[in-house]
N, C-alpha and C positions, 0 to 999 in steps of 0.2 A: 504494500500500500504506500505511494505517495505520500509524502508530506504536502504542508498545503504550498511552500516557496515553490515545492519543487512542481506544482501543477502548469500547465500548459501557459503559455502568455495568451494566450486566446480565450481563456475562460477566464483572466482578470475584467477585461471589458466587459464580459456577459455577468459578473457579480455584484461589479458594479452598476454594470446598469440595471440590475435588478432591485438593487440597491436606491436607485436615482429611482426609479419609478413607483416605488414603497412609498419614500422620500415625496415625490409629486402627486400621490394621490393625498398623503399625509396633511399636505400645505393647501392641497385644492378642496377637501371634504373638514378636516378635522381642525389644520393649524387656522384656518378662517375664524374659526370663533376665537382663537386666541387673540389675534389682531383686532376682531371687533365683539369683546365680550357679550352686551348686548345683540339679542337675535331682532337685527334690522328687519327679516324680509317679511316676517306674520304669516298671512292665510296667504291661497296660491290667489286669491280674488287682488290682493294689497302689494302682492311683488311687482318690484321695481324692473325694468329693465333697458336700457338702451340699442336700438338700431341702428343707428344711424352714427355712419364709421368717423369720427372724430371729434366725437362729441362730446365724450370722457376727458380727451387727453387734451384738448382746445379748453375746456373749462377747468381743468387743474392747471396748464400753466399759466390761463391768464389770471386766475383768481385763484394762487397757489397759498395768498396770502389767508384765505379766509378757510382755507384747509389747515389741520393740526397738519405737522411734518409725517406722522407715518402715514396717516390717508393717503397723503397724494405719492409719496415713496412708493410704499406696496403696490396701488393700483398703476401707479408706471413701469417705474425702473423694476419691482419687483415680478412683473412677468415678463417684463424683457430678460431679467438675471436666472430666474427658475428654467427657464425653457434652452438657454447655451446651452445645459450638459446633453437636451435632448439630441440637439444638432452636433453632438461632437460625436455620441454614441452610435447615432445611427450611422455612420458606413463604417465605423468599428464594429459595431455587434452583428450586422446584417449586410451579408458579401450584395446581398441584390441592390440593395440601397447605395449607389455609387455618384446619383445625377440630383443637380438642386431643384429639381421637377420634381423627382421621386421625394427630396427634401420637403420639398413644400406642401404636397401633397397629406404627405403624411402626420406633421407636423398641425396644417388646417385640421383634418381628420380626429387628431387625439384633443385638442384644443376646444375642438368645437362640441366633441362629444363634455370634456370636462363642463364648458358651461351649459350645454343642455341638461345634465345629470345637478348641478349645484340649482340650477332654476326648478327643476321638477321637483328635487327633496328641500326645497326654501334654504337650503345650506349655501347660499351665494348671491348672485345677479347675474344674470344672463347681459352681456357687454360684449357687443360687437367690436370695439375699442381690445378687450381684453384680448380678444382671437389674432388682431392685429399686431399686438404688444409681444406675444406670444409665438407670431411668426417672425418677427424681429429680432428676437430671441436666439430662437431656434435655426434661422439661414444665417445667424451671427457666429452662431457655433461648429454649423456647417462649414464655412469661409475659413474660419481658425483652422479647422479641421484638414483643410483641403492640401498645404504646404507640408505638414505633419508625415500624412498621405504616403505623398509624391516623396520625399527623402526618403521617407521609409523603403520605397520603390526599387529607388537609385541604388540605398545600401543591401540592397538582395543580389 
């Protein structure tokens, strides 16, 4: 039996990011009410939600002042910052995942399912902003990823 050093360099990226996705459901369902103790959203009749793609991040910076500092933090920078490991992971953890199509795709896909699932359990807001912030994120970590990559390539 293997020790755990001695396991493959290929299943550190799959621990981790199994790891990162524990972690992101953790922040998307649970660490929410830590940031807003208070349960804003009530019945599904009284939930809030935004459509309309910059409407969020247009009213935190212009009127950033009349936000406490984590408000407007979390609901920007913080899903732009959560979502990098996703874009770094994925053409690490997943040979098929190579192209920032496949990136983006995929990325929208888990994104959009998190805020539909926080809007139906009243555990969030459903924010078109947020899916945005999100992609931002995630082809950010993609890009990092991509130079990484290619040396890796070179030194094979």
């Amino acid at each position: 039996m293997r020790s755990f050093l001695e396991m493959d360099a290929k299943k550190y990226p799959k621990m981790l990011f199994g790891s990162y996705v524990i972690f992101l459901l953790w922040i998307s369902f649970i660490g929410i009410s830590i940031f807003y103790p208070i349960r804003l959203y009530g019945n599904y009749g009284d939930v809030a939600h935004n459509l309309i793609p910059f409407s969020s991040i247009t009213a935190y910076f212009i009127n950033f002042n009349q936000y406490n500092f984590n408000t407007w933090f979390y609901n920007t920078f913080g899903n732009i910052l959560v979502f990098i490991p996703l874009g770094i992971f994925l053409p690490l953890v997943f040979d098929a995942i190579k192209r920032i199509t496949q990136v983006i795709i995929f990325i929208f896909m888990c994104s959009l399912t998190i805020e539909i699932l926080q809007y139906v359990t009243l555990l969030g807001v459903f924010d078109v902003d947020d899916i945005i912030l999100n992609l931002i994120g995630g082809i950010s970590g993609f890009l990092i990823t991509i130079p990484i990559i290619k040396m890796k390539k070179k030194s094979l």
